[in-house]
KELOLUM-35140 format. One record per residue: x, y, z of N, C-alpha, C in turn. Coordinates in steps of 0.02 Angstrom, whole numbers, plus 50000, padded with zeros to 5 digits. Each point is the difference from the previous one (the first is absolute). Example, Ala and Ser with C-alpha at 12.3 -4.5 7.8 and 13.67 -1.06 7.14 Angstrom:
<recs>
506604971650390499555005950000500455006050000499825005349964500425005950003499615005550037
</recs>
This chain:
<recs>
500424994050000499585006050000500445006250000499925004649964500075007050001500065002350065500535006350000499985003350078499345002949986499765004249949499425002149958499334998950044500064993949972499314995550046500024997450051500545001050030500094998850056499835004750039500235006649988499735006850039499224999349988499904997549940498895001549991499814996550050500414993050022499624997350056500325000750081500485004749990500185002850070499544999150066499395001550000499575000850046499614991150024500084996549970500054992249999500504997350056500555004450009500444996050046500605003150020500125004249963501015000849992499985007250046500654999550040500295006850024499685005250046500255005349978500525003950033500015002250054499195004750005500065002950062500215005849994499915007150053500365006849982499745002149935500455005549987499575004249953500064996249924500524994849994500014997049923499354995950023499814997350034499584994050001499295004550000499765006950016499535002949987499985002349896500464998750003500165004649920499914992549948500294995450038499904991349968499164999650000499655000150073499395000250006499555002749963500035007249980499565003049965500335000149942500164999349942500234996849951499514994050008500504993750008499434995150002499175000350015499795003250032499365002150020499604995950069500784999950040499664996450079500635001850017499874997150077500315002350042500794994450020500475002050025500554995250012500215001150080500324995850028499995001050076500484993450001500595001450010500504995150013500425005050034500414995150050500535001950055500505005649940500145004450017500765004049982500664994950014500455004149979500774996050023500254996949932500634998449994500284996549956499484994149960499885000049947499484996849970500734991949985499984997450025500474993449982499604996049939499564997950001499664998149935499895002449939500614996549949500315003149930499305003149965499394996650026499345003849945499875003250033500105003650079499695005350033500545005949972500784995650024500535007849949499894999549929499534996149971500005002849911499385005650006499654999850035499285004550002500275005350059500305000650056500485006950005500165003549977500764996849943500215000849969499605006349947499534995549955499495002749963499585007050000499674998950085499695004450009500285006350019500644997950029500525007850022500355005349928499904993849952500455003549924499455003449976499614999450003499355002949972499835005150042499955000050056499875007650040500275003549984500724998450012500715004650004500025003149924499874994949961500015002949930499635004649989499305000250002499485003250002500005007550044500324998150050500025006050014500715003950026500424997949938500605004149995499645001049940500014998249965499675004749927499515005250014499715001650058499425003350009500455005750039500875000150022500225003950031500015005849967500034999549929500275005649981499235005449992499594996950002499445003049993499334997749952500444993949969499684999049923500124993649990499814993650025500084993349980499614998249915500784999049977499805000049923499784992149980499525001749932500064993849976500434996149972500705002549984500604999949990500524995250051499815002850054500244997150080499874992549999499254998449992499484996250012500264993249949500235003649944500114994449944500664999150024500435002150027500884996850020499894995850045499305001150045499834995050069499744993749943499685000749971499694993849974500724996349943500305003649986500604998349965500624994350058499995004750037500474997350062499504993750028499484998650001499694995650041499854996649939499825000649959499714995449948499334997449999499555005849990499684998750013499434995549939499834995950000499694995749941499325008049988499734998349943499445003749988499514997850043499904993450005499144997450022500255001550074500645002650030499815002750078500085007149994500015004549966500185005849987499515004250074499064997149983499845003050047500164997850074500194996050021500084998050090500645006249991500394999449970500765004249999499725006850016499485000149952499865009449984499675001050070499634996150029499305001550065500585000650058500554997050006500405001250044500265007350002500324999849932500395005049999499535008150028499564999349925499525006350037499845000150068499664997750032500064999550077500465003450056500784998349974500475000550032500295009449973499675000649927500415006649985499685005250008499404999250047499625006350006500235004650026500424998250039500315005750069500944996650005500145004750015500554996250043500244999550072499285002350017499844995750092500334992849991500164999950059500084993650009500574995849986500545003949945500594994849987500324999650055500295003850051500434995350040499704994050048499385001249982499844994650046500204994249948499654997449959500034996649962501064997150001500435004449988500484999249992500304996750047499815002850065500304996250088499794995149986499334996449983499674994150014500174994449964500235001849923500374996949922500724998850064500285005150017500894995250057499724995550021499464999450053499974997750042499784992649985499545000849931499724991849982500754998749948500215002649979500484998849957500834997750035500095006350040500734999650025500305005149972500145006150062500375005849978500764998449966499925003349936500564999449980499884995549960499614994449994500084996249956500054999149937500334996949951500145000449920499194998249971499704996950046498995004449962500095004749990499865007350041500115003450009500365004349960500654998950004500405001549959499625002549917499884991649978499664999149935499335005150014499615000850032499665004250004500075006950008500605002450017500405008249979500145000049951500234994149965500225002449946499415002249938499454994950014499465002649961499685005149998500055004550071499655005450002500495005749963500494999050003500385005249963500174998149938499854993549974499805003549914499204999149976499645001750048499315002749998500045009050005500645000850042500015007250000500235003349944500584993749955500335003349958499385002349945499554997149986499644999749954499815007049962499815003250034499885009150001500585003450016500654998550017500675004250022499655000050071500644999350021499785002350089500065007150025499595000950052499755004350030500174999050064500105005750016500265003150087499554996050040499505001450008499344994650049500124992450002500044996949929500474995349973500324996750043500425004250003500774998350015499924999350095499655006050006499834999750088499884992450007499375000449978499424993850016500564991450008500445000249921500244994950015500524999350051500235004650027500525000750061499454996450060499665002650014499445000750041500094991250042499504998849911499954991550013500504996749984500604999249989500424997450025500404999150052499905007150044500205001650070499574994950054499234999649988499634995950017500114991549970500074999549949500344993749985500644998750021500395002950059500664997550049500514999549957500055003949933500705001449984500445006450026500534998950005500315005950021500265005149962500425004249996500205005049962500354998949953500404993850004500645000749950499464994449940499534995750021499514994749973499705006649939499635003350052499725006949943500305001149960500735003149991500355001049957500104994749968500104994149991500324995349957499444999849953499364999550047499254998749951499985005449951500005005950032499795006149963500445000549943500734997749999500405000849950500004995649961499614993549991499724996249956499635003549927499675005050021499695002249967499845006649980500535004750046500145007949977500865000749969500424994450028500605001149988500354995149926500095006949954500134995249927500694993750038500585003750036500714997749988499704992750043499334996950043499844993950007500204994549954500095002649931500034994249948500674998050011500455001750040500764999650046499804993050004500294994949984500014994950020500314997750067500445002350012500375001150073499465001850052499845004049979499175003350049499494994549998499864998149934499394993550010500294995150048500564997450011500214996850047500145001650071500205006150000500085002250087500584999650002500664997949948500565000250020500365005049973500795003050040500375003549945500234998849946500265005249963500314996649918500494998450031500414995349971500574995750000499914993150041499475000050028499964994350039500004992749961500254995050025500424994649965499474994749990500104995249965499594994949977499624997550065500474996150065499604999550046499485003350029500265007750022499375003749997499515003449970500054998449932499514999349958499324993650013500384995649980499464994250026499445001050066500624998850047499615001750072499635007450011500005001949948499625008150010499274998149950500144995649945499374999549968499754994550027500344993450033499474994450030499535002850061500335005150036499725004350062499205001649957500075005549930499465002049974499454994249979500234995349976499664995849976499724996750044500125000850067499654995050055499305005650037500205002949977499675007450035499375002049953500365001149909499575004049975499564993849944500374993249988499654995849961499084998549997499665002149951499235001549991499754993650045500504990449974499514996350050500034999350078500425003350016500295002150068499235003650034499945006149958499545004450006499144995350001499864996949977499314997349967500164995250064500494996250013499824994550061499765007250065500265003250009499905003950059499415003449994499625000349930499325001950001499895005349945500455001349960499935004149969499374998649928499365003149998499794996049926500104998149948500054995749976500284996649917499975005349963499405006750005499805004349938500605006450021500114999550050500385006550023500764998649956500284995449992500614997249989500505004949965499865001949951500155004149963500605003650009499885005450055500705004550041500554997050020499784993450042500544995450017500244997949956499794997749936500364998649949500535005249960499575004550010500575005049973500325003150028500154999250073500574999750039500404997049998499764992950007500314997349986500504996549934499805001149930500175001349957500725005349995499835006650039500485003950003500594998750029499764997850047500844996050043500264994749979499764996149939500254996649963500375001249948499865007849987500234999849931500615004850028500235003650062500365001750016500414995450013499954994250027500434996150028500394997549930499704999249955500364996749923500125005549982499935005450008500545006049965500605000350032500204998450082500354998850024500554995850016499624993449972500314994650007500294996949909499555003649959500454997149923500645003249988500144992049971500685002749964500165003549970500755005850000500075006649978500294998449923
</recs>
């Protein structure tokens, strides 16, 4: 089954609790009432997961003043969204982008079922900021995603690495995609990309709960640190 239809029948059984599990609830069109706390059950963190990317999305696009239809199609791009679920996607989303009451709650509660800091998480910053890129970013933008990532338990130097994913051209540094200095030697080459690969690999991500449809970012993260590591490592 679809995360899709899985959210239509949210109110049948699954989650959250707190303000995602009111936002899961009405969407679905009933009510949800499950304990808070670390959701340990990979289909409770795929519908977390789900329902936090969609708020957050929804209403960081609504930061700047103007949640575009533009925005809307990079979310359905990034998630994948099939046509025949287009509407469960859309009933969420609208819902969530009316206002932007409410995101930090939503954001504390995504650590807390997720795991601050966690490479979910992670994958889920990264989507919101090329939801931002979509229209050029904007000052509010730029706040907002500080915001919820501060609430998602990364720290300062985490911000920066994220943020320079995707504002900083000289990232395509392959040295940088790795985390190591230039000159560093074959050994620490390896041990700098097996570190990434245990960390940022998409099925890594999907066992811990991430949805099959979300996959996408992780892939092309992961992709990227691949293709740095063979620029690094071929013969001259």
């Amino acid at each position: 089954m679809s995360i899709w239809a899985t959210l239509a029948g949210a109110a049948a059984g699954l989650l959250l609790g707190g303000p995602l599990g009111a936002l899961a609830g009405a969407g679905a069109g009933g009510a949800i009432d499950l304990a808070a706390g670390r959701a340990a059950n990979p289909e409770r963190r795929r519908v977390a997961f789900t329902i936090a990317a969609i708020a957050l999305a929804a209403k960081m696009a609504r930061a700047d003043g103007d949640a575009t239809a533009a925005e809307f199609a990079t979310f359905q791009r990034l998630f994948e969204v099939p046509q025949q679920e287009a509407g469960n996607a859309r009933r969420f989303y609208d819902l969530a982008k009316q206002s932007m009451a409410g995101f930090e709650a939503y954001a504390t509660q995504a650590a807390g079922l997720l795991g601050p800091g966690s490479p979910l998480l992670e994958d889920l910053l990264d989507a919101l900021w090329l939801i931002a890129a979509t229209d050029g970013f904007d000052a509010r933008e730029i706040d907002y995603l500080e915001k919820v990532a501060d609430r998602f338990g990364f720290d300062a130097a985490a911000m920066a690495r994220i943020r320079a994913r995707h504002t900083d051209p000289a990232e395509d540094d392959p040295w940088a995609i790795l985390g190591v200095e230039p000159g560093t030697d074959a050994a620490g080459l390896r041990r700098a990309y097996h570190a990434l690969v245990r960390q940022y690999h998409p099925d890594a991500h999907v066992a811990e709960g991430m949805p099959n449809e979300f996959i996408r970012v992780a892939e092309t993260r992961m992709a990227t640190i691949n293709g740095a590591y063979a620029r690094l490592t071929r013969p001259q």
